[in-house]
N, C-alpha and C positions, 0 to 999 in steps of 0.2 A: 868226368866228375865236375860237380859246379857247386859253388858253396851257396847254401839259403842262408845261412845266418849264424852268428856267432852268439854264444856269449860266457859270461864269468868263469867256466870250469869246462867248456872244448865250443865245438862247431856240429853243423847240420850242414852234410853235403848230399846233392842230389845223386843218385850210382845209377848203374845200370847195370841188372844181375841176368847174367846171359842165363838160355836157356836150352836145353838138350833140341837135339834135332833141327830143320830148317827156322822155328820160333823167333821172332824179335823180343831180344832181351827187356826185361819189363823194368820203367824206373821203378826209385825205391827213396828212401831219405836213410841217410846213415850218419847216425847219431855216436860222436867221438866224446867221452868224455875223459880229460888226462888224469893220469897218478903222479903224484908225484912223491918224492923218497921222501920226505920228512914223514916219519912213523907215525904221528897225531895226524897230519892232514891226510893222508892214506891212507885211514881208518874212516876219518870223517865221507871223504870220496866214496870209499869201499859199500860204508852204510848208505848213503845216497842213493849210489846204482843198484844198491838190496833194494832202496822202497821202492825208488821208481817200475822196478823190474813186480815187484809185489803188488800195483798199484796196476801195473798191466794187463793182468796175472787174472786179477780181483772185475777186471772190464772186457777179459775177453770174449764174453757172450751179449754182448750190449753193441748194436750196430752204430752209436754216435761217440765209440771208445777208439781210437788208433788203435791197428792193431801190431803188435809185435810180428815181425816175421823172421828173428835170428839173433841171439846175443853173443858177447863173447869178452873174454878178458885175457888181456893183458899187460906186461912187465908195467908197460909205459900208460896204459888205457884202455877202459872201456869203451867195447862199442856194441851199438844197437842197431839192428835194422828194422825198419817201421815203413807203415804205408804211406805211399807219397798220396799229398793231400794237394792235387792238381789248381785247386780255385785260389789260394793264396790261403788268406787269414781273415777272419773279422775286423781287426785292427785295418786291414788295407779296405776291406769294403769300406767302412765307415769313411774313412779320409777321402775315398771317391764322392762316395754320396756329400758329405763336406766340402769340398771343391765344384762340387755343382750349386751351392745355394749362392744366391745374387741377395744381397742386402741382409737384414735380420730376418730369422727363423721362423716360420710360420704354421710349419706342421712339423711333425718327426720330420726328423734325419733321415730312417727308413721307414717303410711302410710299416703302419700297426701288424698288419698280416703279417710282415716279414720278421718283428719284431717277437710277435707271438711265436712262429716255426724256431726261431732259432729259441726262444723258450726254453721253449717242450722239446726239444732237441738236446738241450745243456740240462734240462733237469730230470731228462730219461736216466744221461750218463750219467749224473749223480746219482742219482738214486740207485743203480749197479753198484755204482762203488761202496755206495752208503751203505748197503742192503750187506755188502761183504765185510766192512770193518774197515774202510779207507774213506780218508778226507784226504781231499786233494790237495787243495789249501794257495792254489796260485790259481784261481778262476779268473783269467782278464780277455779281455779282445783276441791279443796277440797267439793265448792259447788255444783260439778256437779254430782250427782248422777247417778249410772249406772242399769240400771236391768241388770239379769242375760244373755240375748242375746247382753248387750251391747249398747241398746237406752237410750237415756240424760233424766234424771230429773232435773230440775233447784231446789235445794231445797235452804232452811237457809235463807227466806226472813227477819230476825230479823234487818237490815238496811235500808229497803226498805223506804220510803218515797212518799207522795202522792206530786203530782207538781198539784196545783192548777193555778200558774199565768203564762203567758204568758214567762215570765222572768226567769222560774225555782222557786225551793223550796231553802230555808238554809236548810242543812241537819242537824239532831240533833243526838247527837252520840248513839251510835256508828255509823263510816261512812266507812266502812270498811277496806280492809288490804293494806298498802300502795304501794308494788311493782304493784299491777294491780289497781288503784283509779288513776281518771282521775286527771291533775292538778289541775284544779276548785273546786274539790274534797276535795283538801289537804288544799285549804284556808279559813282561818277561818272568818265564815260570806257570803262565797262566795256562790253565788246560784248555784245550780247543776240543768242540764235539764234529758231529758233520753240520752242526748249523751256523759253522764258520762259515761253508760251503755257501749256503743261502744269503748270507749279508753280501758277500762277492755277487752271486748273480742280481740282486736288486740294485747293488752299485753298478755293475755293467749294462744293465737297462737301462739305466738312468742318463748315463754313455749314450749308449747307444740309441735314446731318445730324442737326444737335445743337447747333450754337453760333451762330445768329444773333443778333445784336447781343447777344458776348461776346467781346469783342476779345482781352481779357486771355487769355481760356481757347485763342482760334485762337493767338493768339502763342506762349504755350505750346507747345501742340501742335507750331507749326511750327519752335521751338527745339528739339524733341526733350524736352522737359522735362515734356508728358503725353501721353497716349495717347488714343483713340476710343474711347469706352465699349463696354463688352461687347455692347451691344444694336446697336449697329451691326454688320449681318451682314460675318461675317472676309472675302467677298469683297471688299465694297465698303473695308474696312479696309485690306485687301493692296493694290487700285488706288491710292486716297490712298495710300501710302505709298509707291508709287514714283512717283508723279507729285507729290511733294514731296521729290523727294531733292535734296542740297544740292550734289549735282555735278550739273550739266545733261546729262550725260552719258552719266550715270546712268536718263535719265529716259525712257518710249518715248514712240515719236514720236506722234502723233495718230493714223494709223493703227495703231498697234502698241495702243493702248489701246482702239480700235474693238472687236480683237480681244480683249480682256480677257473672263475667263469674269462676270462680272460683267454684262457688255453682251449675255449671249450669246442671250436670249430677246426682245430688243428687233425689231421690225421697223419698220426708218428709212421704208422707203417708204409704212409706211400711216400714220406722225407727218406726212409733208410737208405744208403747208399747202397747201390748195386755194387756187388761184388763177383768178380771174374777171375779165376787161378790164370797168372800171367801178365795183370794189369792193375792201376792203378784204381781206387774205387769210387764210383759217381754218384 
């Protein structure tokens, strides 16, 4: 067992779930989340691991969705077993590609092409979720899992939210990480639709175009207060810009952005990770 990562309410350890017969036990990621006795917080925990569990549930026929492999509860904590996402995270590619530029920025971070794949990759999986009645509602870097070829897992649905009404859901915290959370997001009481979802992936483009860990400059930008450098090609500039509008309304839907000319050279079906009983998916 080895731990990937902590945070606010348990840990993510890597396992190894042996397998009948002579087979080498396949890793896995096993997701702990604790309980604790106070009656209010153990409720609040309780419903958490209901969304996220719901929000799995709602992706599992969507190949850019992690998928569940095993839940369980108890006294002290939930846990999840999930598929190990062998390539790291998007948050860690970026910071590579960031650590290789010498002086100021001249083109993308990553390549347009690459920027477009993981697109269309993150707005399949929305669109799964969306399609079933779930906004995720914590779309950043750090959630987007990579296999070892480099196709998108949308993992960490622990904010996800079911939108029953016509009007959107009140999201109940956690609502996730504020530089990429839509405005409506940030209001307390305020309904969120799935086109919360959408302001996240224009902020993370934006990311992952030119401004990773440059809060000041995403901020900007998403106050209207600067623009996308000239070097970011104007289609990818025109997507961000409507999937950052400040009406939700305004914004298209997951599929409507599929279709964007931007996306238009992408082919989703040869990105889907292969999938193999006994192994982790590429």
């Amino acid at each position: 067992m080895r731990l990937l990562g902590t945070g606010a309410t348990g840990r993510v350890d890597l396992v190894h779930i042996p397998l009948p017969g002579d087979c080498s036990p396949f890793p896995a990621a096993r997701k702990t989340l604790l309980r604790s006795r106070d009656p209010h917080m153990r409720a609040a925990e309780d419903a958490l691991f209901s969304r996220e569990l719901a929000a799995l549930a709602a992706g599992r026929t969507c190949p850019f969705i992690v998928k569940q492999l095993a839940a369980s509860s108890h006294d002290d904590r939930h846990e999840l077993l999930l598929e190990l996402a062998e390539g790291n995270t998007l948050e860690h590619e970026l910071s590579d590609a960031l650590s290789a530029v010498r002086g100021p920025l001249e083109r993308t971070l990553l390549p347009p092409g690459r920027l477009a794949e993981l697109a269309a990759q993150l707005l399949c999986a929305l669109d799964a979720l969306h399609s079933a009645g779930v906004v995720h509602l914590d779309v950043k870097p750090l959630n987007l899992l990579l296999t070892a070829r480099g196709s998108l897992l949308l993992g960490d649905a622990g904010c996800a939210q079911r939108v029953t009404q016509p009007g959107g859901a009140v999201p109940e915290p956690p609502t996730g990480t504020p530089l990429f959370a839509a405005p409506e997001a940030k209001r307390r009481g305020a309904p969120v639709t799935a086109a919360a979802d959408l302001y996240s992936v224009g902020a993370l483009l934006a990311v992952a175009a030119c401004w990773h860990r440059q809060t000041g400059r995403v901020l900007a930008f998403l106050r209207g207060q600067a623009a996308l450098p000239d070097f970011v090609p104007a289609e990818l500039r025109d997507l961000v810009s409507r999937l950052v509008a400040d009406d939700p309304t305004q914004r298209p839907t997951a599929a409507e952005a599929l279709r964007h000319p931007f996306l238009a050279g992408v082919d989703l079906a040869a990105l889907a990770p292969v999938r193999c009983e006994g192994a982790a998916p590429q």
